[in-house]
C-alpha positions as CSV (number, residue, x, y, z in Angstrom):
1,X,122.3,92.1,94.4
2,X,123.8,93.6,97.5
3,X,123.2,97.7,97.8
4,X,126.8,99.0,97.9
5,X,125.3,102.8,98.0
6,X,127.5,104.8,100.9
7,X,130.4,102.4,101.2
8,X,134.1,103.5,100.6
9,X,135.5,100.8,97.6
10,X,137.7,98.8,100.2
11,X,134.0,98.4,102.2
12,X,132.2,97.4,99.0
13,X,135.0,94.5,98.0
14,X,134.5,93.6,101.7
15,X,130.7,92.8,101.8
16,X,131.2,91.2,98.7
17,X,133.8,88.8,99.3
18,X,131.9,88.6,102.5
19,X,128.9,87.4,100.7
20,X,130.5,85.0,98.6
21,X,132.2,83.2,101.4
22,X,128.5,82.6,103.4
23,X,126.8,81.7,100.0
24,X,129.8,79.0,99.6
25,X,129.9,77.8,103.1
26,X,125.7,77.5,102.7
27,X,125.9,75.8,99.6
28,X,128.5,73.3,100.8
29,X,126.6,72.8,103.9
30,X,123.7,71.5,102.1
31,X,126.1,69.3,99.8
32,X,125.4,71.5,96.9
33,X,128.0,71.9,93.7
34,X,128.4,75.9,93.0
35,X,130.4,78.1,91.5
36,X,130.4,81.5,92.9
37,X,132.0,85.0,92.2
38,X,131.9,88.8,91.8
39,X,130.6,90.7,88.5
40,X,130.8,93.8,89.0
41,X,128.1,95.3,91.8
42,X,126.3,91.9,91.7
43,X,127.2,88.3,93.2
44,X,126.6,85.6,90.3
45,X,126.8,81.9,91.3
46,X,125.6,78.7,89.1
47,X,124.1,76.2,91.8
48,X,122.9,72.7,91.1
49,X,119.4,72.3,92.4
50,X,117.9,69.6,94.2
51,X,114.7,67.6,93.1
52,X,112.1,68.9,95.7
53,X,110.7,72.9,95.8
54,X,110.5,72.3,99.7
55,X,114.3,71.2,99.8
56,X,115.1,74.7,97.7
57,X,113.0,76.9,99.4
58,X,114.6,75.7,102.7
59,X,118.3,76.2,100.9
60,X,117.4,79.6,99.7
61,X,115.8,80.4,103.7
62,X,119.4,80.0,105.3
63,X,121.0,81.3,102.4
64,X,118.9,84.8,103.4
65,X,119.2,83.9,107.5
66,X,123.1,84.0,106.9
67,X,123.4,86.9,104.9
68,X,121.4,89.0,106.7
69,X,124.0,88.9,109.3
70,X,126.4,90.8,106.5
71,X,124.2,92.9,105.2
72,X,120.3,93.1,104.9
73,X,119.4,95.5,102.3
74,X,120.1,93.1,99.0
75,X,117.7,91.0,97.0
76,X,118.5,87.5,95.5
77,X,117.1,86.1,92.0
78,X,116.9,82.8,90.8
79,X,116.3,81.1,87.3
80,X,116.2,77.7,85.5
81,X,118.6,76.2,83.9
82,X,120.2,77.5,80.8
83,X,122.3,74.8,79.0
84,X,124.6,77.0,76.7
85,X,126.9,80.2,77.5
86,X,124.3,82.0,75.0
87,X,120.8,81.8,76.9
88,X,122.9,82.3,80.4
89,X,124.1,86.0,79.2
90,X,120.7,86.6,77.3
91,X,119.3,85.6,81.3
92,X,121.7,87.8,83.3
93,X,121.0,91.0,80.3
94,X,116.8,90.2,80.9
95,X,117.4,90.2,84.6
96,X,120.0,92.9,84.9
97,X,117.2,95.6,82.3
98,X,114.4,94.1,84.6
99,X,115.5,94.1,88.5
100,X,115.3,97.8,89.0
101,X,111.5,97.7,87.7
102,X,110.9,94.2,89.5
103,X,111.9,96.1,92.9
104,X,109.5,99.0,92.0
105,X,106.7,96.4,91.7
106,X,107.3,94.7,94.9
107,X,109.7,97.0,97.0
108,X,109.1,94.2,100.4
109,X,110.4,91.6,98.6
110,X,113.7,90.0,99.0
111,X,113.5,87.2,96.9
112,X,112.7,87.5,93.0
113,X,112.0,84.4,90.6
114,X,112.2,84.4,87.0
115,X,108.3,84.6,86.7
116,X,108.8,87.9,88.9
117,X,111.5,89.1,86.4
118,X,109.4,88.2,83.3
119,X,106.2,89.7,84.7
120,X,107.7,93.3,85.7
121,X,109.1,93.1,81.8
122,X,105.7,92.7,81.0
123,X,104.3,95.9,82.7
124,X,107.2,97.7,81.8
125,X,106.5,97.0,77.7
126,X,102.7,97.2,78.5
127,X,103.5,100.5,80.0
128,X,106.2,101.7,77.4
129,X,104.0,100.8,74.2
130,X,100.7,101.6,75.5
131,X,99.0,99.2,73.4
132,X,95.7,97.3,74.3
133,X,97.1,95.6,77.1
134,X,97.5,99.2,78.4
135,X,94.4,100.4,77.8
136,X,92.6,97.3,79.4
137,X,95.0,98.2,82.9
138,X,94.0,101.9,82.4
139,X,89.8,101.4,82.1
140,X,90.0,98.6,85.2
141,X,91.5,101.0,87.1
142,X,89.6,104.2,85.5
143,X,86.6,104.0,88.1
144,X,88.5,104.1,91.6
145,X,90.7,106.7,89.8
146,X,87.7,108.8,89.5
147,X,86.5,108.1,93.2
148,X,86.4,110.4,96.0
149,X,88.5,108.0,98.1
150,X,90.7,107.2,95.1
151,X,94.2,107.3,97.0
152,X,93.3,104.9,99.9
153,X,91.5,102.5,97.5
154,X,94.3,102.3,95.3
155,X,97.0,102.1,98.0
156,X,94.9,98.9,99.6
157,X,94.5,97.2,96.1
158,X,98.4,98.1,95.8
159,X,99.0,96.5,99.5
160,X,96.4,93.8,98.9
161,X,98.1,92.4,95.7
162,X,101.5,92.9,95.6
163,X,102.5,93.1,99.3
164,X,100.2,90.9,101.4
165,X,99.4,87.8,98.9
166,X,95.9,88.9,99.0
167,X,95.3,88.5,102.4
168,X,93.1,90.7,104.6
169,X,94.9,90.1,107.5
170,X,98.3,91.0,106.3
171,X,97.4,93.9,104.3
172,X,95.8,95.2,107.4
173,X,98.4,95.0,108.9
174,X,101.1,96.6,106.8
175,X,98.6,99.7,106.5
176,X,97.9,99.9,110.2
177,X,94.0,99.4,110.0
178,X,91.8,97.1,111.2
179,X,91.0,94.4,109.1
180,X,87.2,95.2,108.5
181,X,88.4,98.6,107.2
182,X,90.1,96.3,104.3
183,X,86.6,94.3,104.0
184,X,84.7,97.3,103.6
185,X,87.6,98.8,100.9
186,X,87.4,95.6,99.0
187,X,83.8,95.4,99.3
188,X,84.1,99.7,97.6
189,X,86.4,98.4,95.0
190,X,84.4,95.5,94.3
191,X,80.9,97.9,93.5
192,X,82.8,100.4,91.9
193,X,84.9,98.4,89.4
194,X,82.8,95.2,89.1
195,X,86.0,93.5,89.7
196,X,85.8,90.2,92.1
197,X,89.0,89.3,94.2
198,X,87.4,85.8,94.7
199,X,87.5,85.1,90.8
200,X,90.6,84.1,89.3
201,X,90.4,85.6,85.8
202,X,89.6,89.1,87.6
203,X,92.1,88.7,90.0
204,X,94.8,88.5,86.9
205,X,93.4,91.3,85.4
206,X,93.3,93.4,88.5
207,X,96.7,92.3,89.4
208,X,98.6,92.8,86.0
209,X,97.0,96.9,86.1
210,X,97.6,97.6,89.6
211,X,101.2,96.5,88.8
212,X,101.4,98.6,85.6
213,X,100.5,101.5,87.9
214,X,102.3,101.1,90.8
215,X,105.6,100.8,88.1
216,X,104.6,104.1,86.2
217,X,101.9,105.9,88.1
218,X,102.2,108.9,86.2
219,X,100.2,107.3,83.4
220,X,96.8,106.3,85.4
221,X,96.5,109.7,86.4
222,X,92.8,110.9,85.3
């Protein structure tokens, strides 16, 4: 999903074609089948997978490495197989409703699976319907919305969770802080919600409503 926003029309067929001639040379590189073309602002292509994550995720790295020399601003998703005509357009429709909110969930990210996809439509009808799902995000999140410090707690739970993989050291590092200042906001959060990042039920919880209020912030205000 390359961004096309600024280019004249004969620059925007460019990149693409551009595009679609590295993702063929990479696939063919790596003695992968794949079919590969232009739908409208997006680049679709059907690839056969190999047997091993590690032998993807290294496809899928120079994939990225070689586009990035086109263009860097794009994101790339990636699903299972579908095995009829049907599922594969009810796929693209999911992911082409989804993407925009996926990107507002993690705005870093480059690449998005279909568990990504699936989880932003999950905030995004938690959101929409307000149901109890909603109102379990809303109380989690009730008592640092209330706090004096509310804004920095809620940015470093934001960071913490969705940007830095829930590490200290990383999420210090994207908010230019020292790491003990993250300690001592976890710690905060930790007293003033009851929420523990070590445990894994909490850390769904906490995850799932931080999402829901990075995507529609206007609805956790107190």
């Amino acid at each position: 999903r390359p961004s096309l926003i600024g280019l004249e029309p004969q620059g925007k067929l460019r990149l693409q074609r551009e595009m679609v001639q590295q993702i063929k040379s990479c696939s063919e590189d790596w003695g992968k089948t794949v079919i590969v073309d232009t739908y409208e602002s997006l680049i679709v292509s059907f690839i056969m997978y190999s047997s091993t994550d590690n032998t993807d995720r290294e496809y899928l790295q120079e994939m990225t490495e070689r586009l990035d020399t086109l263009c860097t601003n794009y994101t790339i998703s990636f699903f299972p197989c579908d095995n009829k005509a049907e599922e594969t357009r009810k796929t693209y429709l999911l992911y082409s409703e989804t993407i925009p909110l996926a990107i507002s969930i993690f705005p870093g990210r480059k690449l998005f699976s279909y568990g990504d996809i699936l989880f932003a439509h999950q905030c995004e009808t938690i959101c929409r319907e307000k149901n109890d799902s909603f109102r379990i995000c809303r109380n989690i999140l009730k008592p640092l919305l209330e706090d004096a410090d509310s804004d920095a707690l809620l940015e470093t739970l934001s960071v913490y969770y969705l940007d830095a993989g829930c590490e200290v050291k990383a999420t210090a590092s994207q908010l230019f802080v020292h790491r003990n200042t993250i300690q001592y906001r976890l710690a905060k959060i930790h007293a003033i919600t009851n929420f523990k990042t070590d445990d894994f039920l909490s850390n769904n919880l906490m995850y799932q409503a931080i999402a829901c209020c990075r995507l529609h912030p206007e609805l956790f205000e107190v």
